[in-house]
N, C-alpha and C positions, 0 to 999 in steps of 0.2 A: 047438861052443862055445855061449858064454850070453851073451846080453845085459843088458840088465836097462833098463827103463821106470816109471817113477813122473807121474805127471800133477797137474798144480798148475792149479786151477779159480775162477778169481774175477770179479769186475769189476770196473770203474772203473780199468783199469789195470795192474791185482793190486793195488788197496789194500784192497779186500775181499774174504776167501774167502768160495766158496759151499758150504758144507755141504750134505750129503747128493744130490751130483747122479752120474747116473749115467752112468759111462762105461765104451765097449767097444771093447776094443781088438781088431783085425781082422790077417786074412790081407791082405795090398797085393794087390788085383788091377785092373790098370789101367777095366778096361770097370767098375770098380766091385763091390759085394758079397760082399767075401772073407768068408772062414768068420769066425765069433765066436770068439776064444782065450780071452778074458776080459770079465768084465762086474762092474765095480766100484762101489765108493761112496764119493763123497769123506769126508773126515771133519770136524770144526769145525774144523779151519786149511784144507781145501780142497785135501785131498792123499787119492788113493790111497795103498793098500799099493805097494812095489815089487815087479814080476811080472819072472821069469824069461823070456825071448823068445829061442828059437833065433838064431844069427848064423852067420855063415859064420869059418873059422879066422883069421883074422888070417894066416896065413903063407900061405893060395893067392893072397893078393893081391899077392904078391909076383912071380910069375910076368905078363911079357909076354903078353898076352890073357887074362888071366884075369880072375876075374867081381871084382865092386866090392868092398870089405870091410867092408860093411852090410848089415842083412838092411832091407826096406822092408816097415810096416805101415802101418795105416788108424787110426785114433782117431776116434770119436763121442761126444760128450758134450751130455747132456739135463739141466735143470733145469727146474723148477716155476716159472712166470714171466719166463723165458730163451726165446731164441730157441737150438736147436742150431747147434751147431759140430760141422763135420766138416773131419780136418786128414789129408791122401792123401799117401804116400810120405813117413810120418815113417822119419827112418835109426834105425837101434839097432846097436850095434858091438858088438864080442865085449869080454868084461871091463868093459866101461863101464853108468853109472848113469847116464841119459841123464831129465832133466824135461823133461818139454815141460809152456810154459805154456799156458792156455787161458780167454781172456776173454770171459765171454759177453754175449750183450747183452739187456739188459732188454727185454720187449716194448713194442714200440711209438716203441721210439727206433730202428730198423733203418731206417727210414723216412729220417734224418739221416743215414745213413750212405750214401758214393756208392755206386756202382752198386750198391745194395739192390734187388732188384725181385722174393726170393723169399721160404722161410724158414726157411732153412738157408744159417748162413755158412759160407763154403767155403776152406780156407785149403791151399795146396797146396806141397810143397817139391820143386819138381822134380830130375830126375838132371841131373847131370852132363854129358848127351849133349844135354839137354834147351835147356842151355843156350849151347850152340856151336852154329856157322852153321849155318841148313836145322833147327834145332830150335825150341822152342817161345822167343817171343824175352818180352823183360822185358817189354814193355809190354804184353803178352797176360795180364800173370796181377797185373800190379799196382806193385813198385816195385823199387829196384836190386839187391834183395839176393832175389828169387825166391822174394818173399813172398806170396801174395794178401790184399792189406788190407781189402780193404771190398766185396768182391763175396758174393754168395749165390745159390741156387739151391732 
């Protein structure tokens, strides 16, 4: 089955897109550096094309023990006067158009942002598993909803 991915790129919130920044969407491999699938360009409203992404069927997830019903990739995204954003374990579902937004931040206001201390913001969507007892808990990666807000690396 297919998924499908489009990426919306701005700042200030998304009230401004950024034009021509480039993004690549990755194999999810936890230790980091999945393979490159695709390598885009936003265009003047701040949108990739949408790309096809493998998924798993929608109907094994139906089965007791079976695996999740999302495939999980990597997004990186660079602009010219931006700090990058890298967003780990985005879902993609089978049949679905899935945006992920992505706001980046000007240089040199990273600084204002808390726990800033690299230069690369790092925004992460944990699993599932990640977030029940003995796994990675909310206050480790930022706020209630198993966002990372304001950290980098």
């Amino acid at each position: 089955m297919t998924g499908f991915q489009r990426i919306f790129v701005s700042e200030a919130n998304g009230t401004i897109p950024i034009a021509g920044a480039l993004v690549y969407i990755t194999d999810y491999a936890e230790e980091g550096g999945g393979d490159v699938l695709y390598s885009l360009r936003t265009d003047e409203d701040g949108l990739t094309p949408t790309v096809g992404l493998p998924a798993p069927d929608e109907g094994e997830s139906l089965r007791p023990g079976a695996a999740r019903p999302y495939a999980l990739y990597g997004i990186q995204v660079m602009a010219d006067g931006y700090y990058p954003a890298e967003y780990v374990a985005v879902p993609v579902f089978p049949g679905v158009v899935s945006l992920q937004n992505v706001t980046l931040i000007p240089l040199g206001e990273a600084d204002a942002m808390p726990g800033a201390f690299g230069r690369t913001a790092l925004y992460e969507t944990p699993d599932v598993e990640a977030l029940q007892p003995g796994g990675l808990r909310r206050e480790d990666i930022g706020n209630e909803n198993g966002m990372l807000t304001g950290g980098t690396r």
